[in-house]
N, CA and C atoms as a LAMMPS dump frame, in Angstrom:
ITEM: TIMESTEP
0
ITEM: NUMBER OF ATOMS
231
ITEM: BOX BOUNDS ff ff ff
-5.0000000000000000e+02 5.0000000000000000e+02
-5.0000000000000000e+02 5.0000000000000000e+02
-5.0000000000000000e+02 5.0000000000000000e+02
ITEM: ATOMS id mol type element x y z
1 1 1 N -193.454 230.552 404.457
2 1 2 C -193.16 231.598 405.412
3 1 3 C -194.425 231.966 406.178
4 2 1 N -194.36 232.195 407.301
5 2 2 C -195.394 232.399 408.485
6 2 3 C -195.852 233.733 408.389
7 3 1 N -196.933 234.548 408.11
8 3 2 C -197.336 235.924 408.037
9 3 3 C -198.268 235.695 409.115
10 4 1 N -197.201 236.755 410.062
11 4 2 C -197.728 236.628 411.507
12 4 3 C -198.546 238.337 411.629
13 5 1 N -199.862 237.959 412.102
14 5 2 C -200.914 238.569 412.366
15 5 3 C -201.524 239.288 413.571
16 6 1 N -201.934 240.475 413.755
17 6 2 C -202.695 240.769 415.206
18 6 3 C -203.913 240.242 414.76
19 7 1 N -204.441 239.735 416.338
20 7 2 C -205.77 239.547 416.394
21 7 3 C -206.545 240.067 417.52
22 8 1 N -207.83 240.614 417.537
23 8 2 C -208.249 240.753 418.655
24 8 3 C -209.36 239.694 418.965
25 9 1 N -209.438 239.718 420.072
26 9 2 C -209.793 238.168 420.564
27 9 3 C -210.633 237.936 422.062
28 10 1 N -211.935 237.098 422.161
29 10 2 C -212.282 237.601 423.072
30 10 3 C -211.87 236.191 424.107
31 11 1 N -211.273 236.511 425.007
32 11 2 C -210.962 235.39 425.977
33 11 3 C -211.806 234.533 426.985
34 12 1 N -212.594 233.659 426.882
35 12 2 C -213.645 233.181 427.406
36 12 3 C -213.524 232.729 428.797
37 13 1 N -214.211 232.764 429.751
38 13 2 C -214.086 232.53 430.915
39 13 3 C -213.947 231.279 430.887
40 14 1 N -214.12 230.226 430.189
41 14 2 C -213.583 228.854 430.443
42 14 3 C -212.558 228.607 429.673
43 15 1 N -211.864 229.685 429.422
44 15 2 C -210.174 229.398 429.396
45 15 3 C -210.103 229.396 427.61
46 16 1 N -211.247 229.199 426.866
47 16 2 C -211.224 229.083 425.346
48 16 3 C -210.861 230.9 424.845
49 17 1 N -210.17 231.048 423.434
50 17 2 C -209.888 232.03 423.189
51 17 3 C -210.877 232.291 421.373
52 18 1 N -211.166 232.583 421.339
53 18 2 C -212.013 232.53 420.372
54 18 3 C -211.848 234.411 419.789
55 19 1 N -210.729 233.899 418.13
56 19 2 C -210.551 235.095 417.715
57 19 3 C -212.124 236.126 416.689
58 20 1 N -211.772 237.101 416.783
59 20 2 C -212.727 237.87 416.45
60 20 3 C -212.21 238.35 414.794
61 21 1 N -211.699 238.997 415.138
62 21 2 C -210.986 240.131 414.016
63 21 3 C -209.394 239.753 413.667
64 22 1 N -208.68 240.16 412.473
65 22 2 C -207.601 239.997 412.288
66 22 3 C -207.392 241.27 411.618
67 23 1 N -206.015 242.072 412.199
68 23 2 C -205.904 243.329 411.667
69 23 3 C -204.28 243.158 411.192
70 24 1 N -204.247 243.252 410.154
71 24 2 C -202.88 243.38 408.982
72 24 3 C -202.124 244.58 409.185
73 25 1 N -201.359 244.775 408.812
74 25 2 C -200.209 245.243 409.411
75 25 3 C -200.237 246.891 408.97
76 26 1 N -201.007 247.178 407.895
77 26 2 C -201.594 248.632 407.327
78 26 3 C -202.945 248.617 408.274
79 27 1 N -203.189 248.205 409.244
80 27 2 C -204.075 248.262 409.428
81 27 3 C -205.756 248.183 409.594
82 28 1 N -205.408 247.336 408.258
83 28 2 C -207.155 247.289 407.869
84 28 3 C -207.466 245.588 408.865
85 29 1 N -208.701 245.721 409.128
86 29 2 C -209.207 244.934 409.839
87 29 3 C -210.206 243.761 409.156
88 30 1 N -210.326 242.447 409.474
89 30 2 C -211.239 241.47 408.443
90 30 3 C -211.848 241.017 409.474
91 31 1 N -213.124 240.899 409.825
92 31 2 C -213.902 240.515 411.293
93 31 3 C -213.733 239.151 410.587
94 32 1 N -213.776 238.053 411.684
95 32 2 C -214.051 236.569 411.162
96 32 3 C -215.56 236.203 411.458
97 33 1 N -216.329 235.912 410.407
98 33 2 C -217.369 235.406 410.104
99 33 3 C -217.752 234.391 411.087
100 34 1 N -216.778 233.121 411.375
101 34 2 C -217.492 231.999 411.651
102 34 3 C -216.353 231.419 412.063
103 35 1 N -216.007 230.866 412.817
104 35 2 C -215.217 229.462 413.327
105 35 3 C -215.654 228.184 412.854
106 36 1 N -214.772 227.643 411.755
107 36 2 C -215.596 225.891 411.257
108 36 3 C -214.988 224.994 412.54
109 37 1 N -213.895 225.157 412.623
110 37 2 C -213.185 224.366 413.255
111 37 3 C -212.18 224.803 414.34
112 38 1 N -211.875 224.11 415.105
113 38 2 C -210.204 224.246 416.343
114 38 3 C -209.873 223.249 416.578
115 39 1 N -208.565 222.747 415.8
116 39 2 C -207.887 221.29 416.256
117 39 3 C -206.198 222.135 416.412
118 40 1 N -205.698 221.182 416.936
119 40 2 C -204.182 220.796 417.341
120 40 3 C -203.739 220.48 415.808
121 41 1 N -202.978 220.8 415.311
122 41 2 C -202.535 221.155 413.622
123 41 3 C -200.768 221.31 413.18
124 42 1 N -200.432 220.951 412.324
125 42 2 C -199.045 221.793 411.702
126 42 3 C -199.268 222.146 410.294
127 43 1 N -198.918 223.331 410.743
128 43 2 C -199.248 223.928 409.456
129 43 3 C -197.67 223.583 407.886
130 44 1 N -198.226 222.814 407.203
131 44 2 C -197.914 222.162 405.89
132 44 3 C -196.913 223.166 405.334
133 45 1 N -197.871 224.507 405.103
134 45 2 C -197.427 225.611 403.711
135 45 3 C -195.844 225.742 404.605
136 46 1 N -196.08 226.458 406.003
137 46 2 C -195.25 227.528 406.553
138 46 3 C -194.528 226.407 407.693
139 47 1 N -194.47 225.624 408.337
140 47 2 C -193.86 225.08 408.992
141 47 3 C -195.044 225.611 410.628
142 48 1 N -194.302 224.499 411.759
143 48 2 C -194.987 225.155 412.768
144 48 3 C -196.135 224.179 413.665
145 49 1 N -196.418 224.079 414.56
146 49 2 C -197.487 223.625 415.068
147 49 3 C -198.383 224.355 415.876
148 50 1 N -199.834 224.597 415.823
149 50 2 C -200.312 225.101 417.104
150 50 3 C -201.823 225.092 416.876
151 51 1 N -202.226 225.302 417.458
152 51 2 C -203.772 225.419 417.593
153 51 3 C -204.302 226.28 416.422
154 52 1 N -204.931 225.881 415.217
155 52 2 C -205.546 225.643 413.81
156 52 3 C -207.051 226.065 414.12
157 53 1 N -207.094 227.322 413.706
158 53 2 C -208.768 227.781 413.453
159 53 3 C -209.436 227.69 412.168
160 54 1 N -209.947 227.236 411.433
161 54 2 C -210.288 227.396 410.336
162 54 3 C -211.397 228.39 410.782
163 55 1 N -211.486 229.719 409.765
164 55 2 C -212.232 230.617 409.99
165 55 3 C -212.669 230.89 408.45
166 56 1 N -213.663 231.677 408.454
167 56 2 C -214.709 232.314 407.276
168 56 3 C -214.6 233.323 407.696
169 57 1 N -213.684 234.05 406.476
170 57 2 C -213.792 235.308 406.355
171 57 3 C -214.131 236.385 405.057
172 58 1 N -215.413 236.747 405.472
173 58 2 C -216.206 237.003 403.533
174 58 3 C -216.619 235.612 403.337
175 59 1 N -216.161 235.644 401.9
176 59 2 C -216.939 234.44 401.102
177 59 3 C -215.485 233.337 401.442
178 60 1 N -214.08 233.482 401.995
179 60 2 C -213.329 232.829 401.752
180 60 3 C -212.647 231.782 403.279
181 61 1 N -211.801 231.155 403.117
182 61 2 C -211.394 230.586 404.246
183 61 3 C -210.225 230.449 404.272
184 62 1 N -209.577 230.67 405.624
185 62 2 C -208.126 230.789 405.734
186 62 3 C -207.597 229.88 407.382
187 63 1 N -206.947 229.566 407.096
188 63 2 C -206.04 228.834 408.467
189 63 3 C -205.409 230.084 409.18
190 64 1 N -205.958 230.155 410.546
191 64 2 C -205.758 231.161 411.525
192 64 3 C -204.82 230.19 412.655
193 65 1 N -203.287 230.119 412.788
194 65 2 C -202.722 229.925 413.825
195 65 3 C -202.231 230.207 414.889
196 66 1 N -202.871 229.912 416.346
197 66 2 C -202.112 230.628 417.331
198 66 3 C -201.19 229.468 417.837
199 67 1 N -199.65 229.789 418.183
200 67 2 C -198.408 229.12 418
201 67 3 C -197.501 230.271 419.307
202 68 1 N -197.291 229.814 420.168
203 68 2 C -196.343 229.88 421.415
204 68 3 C -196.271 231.511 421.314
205 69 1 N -198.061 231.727 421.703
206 69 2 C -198.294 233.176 422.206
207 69 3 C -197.912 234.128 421.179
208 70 1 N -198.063 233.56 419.847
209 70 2 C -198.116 234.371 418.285
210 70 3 C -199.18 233.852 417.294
211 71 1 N -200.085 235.016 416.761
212 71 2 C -200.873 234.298 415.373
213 71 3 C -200.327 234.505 414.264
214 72 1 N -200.855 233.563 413.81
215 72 2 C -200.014 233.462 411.978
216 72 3 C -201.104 233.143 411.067
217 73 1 N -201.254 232.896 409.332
218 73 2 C -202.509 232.907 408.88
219 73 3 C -201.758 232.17 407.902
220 74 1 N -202.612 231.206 407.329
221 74 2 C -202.004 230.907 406.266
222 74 3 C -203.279 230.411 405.184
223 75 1 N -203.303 230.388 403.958
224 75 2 C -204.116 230.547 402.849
225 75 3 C -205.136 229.075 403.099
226 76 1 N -206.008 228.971 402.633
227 76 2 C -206.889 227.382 402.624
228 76 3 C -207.334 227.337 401.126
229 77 1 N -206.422 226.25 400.831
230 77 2 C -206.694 225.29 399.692
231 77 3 C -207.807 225.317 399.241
């Protein structure tokens, strides 16, 4: 199942979107550390295809998906 996420996000003048923060649905906010990666992806766990961030957030890492103008998150192995 897809646990779809706000993000705030800063939109780059050359068209790249590069997320910042992810804020859960109580509200609390997790800044993202680091971007490892951005590929073209389907996500395995939850079904789905779309543009795959692997991000560092804290000590941990999670699959950040943005998917037809929605983010979704899903856990990293």
């Amino acid at each position: 199942m897809k646990n779809y996420v706000d993000v705030i996000c800063l939109n780059q003048k050359n068209g790249k979107i590069k997320p910042l923060c992810i804020v859960w649905d109580d509200g609390v906010k997790y800044p993202i550390d680091k971007i490892v990666q951005v590929i073209n992806a389907a996500s395995i766990k939850s079904g789905g295809m779309g543009l795959r961030y692997t991000c560092k957030i804290g000590l941990n890492f999670r699959y950040l998906y943005f998917s037809e103008g929605k983010w979704f998150i899903e856990k990293f192995d």
